[in-house]
C-alpha positions as a Markdown table, in Angstrom:
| # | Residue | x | y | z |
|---|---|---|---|---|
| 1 | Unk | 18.0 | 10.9 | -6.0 |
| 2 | Unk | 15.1 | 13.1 | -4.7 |
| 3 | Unk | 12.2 | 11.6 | -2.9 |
| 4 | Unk | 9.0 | 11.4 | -4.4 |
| 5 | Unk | 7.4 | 11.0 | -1.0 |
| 6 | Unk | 8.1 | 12.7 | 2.1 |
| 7 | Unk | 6.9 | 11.8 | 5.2 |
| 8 | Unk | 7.8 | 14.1 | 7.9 |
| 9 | Unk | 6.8 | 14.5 | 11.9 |
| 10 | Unk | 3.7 | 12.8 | 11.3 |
| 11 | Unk | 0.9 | 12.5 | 14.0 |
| 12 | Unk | -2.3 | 10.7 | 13.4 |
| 13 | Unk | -5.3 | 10.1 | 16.1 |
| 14 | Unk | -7.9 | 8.0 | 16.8 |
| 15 | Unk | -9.6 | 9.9 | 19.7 |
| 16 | Unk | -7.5 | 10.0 | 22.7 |
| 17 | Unk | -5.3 | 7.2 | 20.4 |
| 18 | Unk | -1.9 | 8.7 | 19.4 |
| 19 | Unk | -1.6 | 6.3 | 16.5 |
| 20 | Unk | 0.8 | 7.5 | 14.7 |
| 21 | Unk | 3.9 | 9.4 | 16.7 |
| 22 | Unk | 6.1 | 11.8 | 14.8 |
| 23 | Unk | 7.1 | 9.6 | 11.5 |
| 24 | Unk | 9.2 | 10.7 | 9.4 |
| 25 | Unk | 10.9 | 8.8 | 6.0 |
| 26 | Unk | 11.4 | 9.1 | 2.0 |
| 27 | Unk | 10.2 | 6.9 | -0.3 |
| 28 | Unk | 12.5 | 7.8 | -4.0 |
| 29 | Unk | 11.0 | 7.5 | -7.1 |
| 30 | Unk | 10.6 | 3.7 | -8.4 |
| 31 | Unk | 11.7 | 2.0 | -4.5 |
| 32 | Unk | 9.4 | -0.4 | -2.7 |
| 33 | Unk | 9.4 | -0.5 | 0.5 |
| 34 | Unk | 7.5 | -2.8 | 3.3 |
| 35 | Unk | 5.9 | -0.8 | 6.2 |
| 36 | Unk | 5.7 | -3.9 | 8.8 |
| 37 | Unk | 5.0 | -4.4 | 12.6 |
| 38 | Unk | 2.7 | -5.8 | 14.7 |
| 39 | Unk | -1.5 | -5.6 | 14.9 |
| 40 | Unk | -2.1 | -1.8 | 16.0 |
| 41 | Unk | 1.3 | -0.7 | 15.3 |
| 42 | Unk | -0.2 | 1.9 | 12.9 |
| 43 | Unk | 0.9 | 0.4 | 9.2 |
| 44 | Unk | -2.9 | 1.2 | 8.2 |
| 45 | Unk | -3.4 | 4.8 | 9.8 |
| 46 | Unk | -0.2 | 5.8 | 8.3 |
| 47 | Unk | -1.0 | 4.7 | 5.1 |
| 48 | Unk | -4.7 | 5.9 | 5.0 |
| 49 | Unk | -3.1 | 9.5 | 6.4 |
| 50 | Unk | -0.7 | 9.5 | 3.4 |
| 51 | Unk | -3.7 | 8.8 | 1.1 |
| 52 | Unk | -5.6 | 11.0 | 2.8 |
| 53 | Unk | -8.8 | 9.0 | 4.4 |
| 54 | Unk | -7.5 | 9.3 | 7.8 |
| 55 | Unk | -6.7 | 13.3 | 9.1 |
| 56 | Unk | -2.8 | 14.0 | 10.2 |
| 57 | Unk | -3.0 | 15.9 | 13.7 |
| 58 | Unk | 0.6 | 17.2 | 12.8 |
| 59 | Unk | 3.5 | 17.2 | 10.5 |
| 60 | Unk | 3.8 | 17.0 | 6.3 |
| 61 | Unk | 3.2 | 14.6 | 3.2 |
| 62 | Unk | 5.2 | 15.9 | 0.9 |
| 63 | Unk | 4.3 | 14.2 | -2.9 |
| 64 | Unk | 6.8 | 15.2 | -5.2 |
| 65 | Unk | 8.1 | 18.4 | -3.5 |
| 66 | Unk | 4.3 | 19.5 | -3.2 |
| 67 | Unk | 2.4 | 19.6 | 0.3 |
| 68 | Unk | -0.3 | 17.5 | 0.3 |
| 69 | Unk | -1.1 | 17.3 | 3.7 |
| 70 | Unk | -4.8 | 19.2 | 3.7 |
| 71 | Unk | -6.0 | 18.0 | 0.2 |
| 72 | Unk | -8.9 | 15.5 | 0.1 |
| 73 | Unk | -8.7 | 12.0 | -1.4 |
| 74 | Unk | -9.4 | 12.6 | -4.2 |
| 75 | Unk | -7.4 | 15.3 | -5.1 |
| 76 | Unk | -4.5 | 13.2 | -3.7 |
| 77 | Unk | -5.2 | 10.7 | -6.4 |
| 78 | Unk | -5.3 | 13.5 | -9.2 |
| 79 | Unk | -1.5 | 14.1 | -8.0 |
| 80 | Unk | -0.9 | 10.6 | -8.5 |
| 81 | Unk | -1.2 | 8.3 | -5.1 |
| 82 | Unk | -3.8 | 4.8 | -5.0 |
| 83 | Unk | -4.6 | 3.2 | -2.1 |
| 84 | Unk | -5.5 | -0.5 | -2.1 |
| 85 | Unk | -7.3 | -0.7 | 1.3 |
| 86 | Unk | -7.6 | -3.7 | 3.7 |
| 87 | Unk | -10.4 | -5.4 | 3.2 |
| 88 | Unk | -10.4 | -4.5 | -0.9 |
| 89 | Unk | -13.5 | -2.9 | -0.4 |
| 90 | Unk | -15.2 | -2.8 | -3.7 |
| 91 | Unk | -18.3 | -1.5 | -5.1 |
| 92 | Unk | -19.8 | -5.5 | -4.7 |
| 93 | Unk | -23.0 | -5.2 | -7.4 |
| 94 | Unk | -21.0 | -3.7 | -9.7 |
| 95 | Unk | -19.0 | -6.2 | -12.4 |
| 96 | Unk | -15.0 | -6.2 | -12.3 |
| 97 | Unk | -15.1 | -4.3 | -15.2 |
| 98 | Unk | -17.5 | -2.0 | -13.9 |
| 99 | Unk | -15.0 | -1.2 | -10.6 |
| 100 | Unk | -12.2 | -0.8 | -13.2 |
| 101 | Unk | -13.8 | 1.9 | -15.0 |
| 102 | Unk | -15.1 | 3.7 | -11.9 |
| 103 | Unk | -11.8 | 4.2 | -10.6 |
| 104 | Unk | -10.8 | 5.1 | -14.2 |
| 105 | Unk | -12.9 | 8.4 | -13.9 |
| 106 | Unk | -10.3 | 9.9 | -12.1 |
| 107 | Unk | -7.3 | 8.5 | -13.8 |
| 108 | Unk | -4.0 | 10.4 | -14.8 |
| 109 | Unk | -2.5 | 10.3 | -17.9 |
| 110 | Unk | -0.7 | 7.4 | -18.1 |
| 111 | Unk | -0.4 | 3.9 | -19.3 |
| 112 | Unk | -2.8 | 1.6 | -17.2 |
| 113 | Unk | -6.5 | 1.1 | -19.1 |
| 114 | Unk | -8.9 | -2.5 | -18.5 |
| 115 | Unk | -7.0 | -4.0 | -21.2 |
| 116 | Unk | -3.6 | -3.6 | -19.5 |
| 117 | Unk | -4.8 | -4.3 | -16.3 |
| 118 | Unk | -6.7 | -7.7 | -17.1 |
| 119 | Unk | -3.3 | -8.8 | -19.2 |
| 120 | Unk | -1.2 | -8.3 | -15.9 |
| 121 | Unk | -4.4 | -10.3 | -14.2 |
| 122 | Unk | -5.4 | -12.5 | -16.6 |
| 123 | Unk | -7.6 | -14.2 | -13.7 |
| 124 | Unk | -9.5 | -11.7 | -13.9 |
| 125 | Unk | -9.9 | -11.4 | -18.3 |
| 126 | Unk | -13.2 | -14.5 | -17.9 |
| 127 | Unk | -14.7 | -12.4 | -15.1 |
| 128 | Unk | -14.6 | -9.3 | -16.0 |
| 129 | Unk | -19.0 | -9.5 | -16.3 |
| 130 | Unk | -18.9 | -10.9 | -12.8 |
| 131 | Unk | -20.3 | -8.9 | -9.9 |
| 132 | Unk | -17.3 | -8.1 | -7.2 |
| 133 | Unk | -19.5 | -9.9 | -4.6 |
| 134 | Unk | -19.4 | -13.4 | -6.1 |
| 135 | Unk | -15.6 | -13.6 | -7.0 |
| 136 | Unk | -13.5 | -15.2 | -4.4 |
| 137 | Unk | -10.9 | -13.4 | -1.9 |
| 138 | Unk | -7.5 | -13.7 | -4.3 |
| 139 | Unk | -9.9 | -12.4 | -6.9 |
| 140 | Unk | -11.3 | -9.2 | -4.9 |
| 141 | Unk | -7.5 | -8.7 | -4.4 |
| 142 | Unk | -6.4 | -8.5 | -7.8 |
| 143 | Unk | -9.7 | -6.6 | -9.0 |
| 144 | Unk | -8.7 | -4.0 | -6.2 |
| 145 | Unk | -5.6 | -3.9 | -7.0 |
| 146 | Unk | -6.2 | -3.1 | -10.5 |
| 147 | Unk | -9.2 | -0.8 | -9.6 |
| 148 | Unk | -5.8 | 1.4 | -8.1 |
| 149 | Unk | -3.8 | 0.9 | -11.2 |
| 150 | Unk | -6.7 | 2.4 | -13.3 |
| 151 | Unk | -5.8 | 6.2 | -11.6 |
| 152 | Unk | -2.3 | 6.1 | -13.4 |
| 153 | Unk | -0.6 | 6.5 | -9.5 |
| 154 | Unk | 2.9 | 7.4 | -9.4 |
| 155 | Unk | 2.2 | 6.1 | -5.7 |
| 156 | Unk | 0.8 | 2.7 | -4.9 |
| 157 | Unk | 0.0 | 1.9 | -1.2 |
| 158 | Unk | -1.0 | -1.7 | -0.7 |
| 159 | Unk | -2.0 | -2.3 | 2.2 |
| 160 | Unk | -2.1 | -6.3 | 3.2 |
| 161 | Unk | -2.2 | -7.7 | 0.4 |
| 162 | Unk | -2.7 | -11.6 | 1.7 |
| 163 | Unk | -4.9 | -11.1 | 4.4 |
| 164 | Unk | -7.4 | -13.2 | 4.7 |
| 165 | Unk | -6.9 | -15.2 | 1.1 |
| 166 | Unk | -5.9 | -18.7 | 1.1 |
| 167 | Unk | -2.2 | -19.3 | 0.3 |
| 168 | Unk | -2.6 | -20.3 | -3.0 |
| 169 | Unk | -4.4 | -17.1 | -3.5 |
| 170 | Unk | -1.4 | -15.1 | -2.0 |
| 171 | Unk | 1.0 | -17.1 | -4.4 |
| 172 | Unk | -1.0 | -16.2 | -7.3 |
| 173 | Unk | -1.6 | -12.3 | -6.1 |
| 174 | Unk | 2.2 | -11.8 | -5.8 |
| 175 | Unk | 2.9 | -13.2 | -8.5 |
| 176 | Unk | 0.7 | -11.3 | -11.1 |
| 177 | Unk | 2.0 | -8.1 | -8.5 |
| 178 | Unk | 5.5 | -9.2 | -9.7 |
| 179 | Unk | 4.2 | -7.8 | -13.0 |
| 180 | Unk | 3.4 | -4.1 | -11.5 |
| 181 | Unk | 6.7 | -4.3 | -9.5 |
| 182 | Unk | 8.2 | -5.0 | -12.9 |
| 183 | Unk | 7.1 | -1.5 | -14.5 |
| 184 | Unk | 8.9 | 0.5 | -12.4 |
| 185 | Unk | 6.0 | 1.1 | -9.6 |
| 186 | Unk | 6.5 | 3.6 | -6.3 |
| 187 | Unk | 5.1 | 0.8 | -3.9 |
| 188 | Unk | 4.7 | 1.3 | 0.0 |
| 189 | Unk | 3.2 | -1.7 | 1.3 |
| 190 | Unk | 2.0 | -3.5 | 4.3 |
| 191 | Unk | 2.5 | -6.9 | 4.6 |
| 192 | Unk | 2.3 | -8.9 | 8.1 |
| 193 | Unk | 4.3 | -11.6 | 5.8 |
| 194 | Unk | 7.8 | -11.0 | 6.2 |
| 195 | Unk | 9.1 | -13.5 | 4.3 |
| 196 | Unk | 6.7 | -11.5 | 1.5 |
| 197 | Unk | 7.4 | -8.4 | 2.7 |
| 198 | Unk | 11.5 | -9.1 | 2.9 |
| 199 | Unk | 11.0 | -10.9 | -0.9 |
| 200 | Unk | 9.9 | -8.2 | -2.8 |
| 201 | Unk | 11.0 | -4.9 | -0.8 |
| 202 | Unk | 14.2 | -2.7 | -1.9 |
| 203 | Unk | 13.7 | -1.4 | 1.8 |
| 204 | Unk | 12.2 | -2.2 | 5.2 |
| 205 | Unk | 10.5 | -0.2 | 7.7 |
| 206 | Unk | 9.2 | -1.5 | 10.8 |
| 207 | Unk | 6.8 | 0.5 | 13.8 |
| 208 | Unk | 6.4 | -0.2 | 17.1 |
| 209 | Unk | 3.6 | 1.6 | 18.7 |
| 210 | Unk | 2.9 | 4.1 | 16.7 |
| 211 | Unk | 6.8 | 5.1 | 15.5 |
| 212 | Unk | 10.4 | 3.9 | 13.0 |
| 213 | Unk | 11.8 | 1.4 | 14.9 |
| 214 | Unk | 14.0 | -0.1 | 12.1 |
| 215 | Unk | 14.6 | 1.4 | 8.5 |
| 216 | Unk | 17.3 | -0.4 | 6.5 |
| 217 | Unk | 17.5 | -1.8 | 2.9 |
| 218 | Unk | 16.0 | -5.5 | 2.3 |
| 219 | Unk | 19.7 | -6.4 | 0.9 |
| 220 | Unk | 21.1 | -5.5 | 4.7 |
| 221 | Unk | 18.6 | -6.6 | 7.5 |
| 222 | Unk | 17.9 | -10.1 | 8.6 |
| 223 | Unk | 14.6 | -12.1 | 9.4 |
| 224 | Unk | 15.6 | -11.9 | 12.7 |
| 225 | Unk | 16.3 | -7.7 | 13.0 |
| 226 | Unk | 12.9 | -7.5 | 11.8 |
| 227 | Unk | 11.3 | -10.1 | 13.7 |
| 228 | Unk | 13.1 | -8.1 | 17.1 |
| 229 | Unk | 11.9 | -4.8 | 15.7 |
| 230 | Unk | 8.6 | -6.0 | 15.3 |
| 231 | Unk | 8.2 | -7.1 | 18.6 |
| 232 | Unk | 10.1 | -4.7 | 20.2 |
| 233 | Unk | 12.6 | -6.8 | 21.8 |
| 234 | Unk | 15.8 | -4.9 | 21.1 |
| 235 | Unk | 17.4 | -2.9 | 24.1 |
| 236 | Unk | 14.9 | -4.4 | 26.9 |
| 237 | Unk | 16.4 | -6.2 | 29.0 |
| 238 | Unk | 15.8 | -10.1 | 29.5 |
């Protein structure tokens, strides 16, 4: 099957920070896989580079055989890729509706519209008047989240999805996400969860420092590959 994402040699920057070192992966039409790894590993840069907010210093993003690598944001969501950032970052004085629809300016031709995005968060169907600032955390998640659903992407980058939300928060996020996963979503996501991450990925990738340390199908690696991957304990010596 041909990739609908290809990620390949890239570099991302922060100053004199080499963030991001030479990545390179596929992502195929309809897989989910978890991008984990440590704090400052570079899970976020490489997903803001491959929606476009953060500048690559070298190599490709490829979205369905089509360089992307110099378009803007928002042309990148015209071809199809969302980015749920961290932090949710929502317009706050504006009503969950009102976030929907603004994202829904720019939407593809597609399926997702309020109506289908408050049935697969129904949390969200008796606040959808409420302003973004007074709803709580697990709320804020599923609003942005469906803020990103609104553009029609044939690319969804979630990028931790529990942070900072109480767990019964996380339980209910996932589980109305279960719903997304269910219609045949592209996801990369960034989870510091594993047991999350390992739950609902088809595939596992793991950076150390700024580069692939593992990348191997859920089915195949164990908690503890990943957890040695993560912390970069494999080959060093005792």
């Amino acid at each position: 099957m041909s990739a609908l994402l290809s990620v390949e040699e890239l570099d991302v920057h922060h100053g004199l920070l080499h963030a991001v070192r030479a990545v390179s992966f596929e992502v195929t039409e309809g897989e989910r896989v978890a991008l984990v790894g440590a704090n400052g590993a570079g899970k976020t840069t490489l997903l803001r580079a491959i929606a476009g907010a953060q500048r690559a210093s070298g190599g490709r993003v490829v979205l369905d055989g089509e360089v992307i690598t110099d378009l803007p944001t928002h042309q990148r969501v015209r071809t199809g890729i969302a980015l749920v950032p961290e932090g949710r970052r929502l317009f706050p004085d504006l009503t969950v509706e009102e976030n929907l629809l603004v994202a829904g300016r720019r939407r593809r031709d597609g399926p997702w519209n309020v109506d289908g995005v408050l049935e697969i968060f129904p949390m969200l169907t008796k606040l959808r008047a409420r302003r973004a600032s007074t709803l709580s955390g697990g709320e804020q998640q599923a609003t942005a989240i469906g803020r990103a659903l609104m553009t029609n992407p044939r690319l969804l980058l979630l990028d931790e999805v529990s942070l900072g939300l109480a767990p019964l928060a996380v339980d209910a996020v996932y589980e109305c996400l279960g719903s997304v996963l269910g219609h045949a979503a592209t996801v990369l996501l960034v989870e510091q969860d594993l047991a999350r991450a390992l739950a609902v990925a088809d595939r596992v990738i793991c950076l150390l420092e700024g580069r692939i340390v593992l990348d191997l199908p859920a089915a195949e690696v164990s908690r503890e590959q990943v957890t040695e991957a993560y912390f970069g304990i494999r080959g060093r010596p005792a």
